[in-house]
C-alpha positions as CSV (number, residue, x, y, z in Angstrom):
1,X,-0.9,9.3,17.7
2,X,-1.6,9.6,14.2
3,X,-4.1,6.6,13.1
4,X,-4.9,5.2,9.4
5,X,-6.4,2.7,7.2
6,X,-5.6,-0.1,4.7
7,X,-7.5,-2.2,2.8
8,X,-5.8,-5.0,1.1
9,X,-7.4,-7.7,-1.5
10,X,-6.6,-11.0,0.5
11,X,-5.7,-11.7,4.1
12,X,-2.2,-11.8,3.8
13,X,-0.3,-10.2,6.9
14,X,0.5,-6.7,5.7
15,X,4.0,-4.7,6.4
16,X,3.8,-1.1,7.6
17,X,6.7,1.1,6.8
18,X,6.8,4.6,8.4
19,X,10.0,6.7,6.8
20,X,10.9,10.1,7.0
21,X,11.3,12.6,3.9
22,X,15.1,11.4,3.9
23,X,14.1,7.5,3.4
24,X,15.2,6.3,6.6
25,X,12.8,4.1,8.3
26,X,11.6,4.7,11.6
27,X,9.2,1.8,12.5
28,X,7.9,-1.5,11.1
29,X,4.9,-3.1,12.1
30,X,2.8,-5.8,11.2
31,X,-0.6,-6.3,10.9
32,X,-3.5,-8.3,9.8
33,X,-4.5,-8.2,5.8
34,X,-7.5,-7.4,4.2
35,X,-9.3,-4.6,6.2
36,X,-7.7,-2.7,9.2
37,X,-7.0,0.4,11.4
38,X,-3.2,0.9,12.7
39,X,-2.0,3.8,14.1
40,X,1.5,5.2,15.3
41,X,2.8,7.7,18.1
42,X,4.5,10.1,16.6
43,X,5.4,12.2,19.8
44,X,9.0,11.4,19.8
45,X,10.0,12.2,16.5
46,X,10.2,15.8,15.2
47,X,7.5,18.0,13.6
48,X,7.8,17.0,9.7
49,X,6.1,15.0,7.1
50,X,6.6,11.2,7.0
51,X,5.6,8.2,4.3
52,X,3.8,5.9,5.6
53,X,4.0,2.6,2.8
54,X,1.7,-0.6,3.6
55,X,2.9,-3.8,1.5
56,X,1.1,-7.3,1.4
57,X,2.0,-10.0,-1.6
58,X,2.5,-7.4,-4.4
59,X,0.0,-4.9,-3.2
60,X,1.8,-1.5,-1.9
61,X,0.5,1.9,-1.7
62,X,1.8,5.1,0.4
63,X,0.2,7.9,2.2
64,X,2.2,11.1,3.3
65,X,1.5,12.1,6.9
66,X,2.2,15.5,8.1
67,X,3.2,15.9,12.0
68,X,3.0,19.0,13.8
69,X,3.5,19.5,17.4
């Protein structure tokens, strides 16, 4: 499980996008805005590096995770 955190400026529920290097997405999840702790099993998937993009009312930003098994 690969865990990480967000903080947003308002409370707005925030979208979690997990994609691999092609763009296809692999999970969505939501979660609570402003300040928060998700994290994500990456034990099916294949060793690789995956985008993981957190969106709540105009507010985005994307971290690059690297899974090795």
């Amino acid at each position: 499980k690969v865990k990480f955190d967000y903080a947003m400026n308002n409370s707005e529920p925030v979208q979690i996008e997990i994609m691999n290097m092609l763009g296809s997405k692999i999970a969505t999840l939501q979660a609570a805005g402003g300040f928060g702790t998700e994290s994500f099993d990456f034990s099916n998937y294949a060793s690789g590096t995956y985008l993981v993009r957190v969106t709540n009312k105009g507010q985005s930003f994307t971290e690059k995770i690297v899974v090795s098994h």
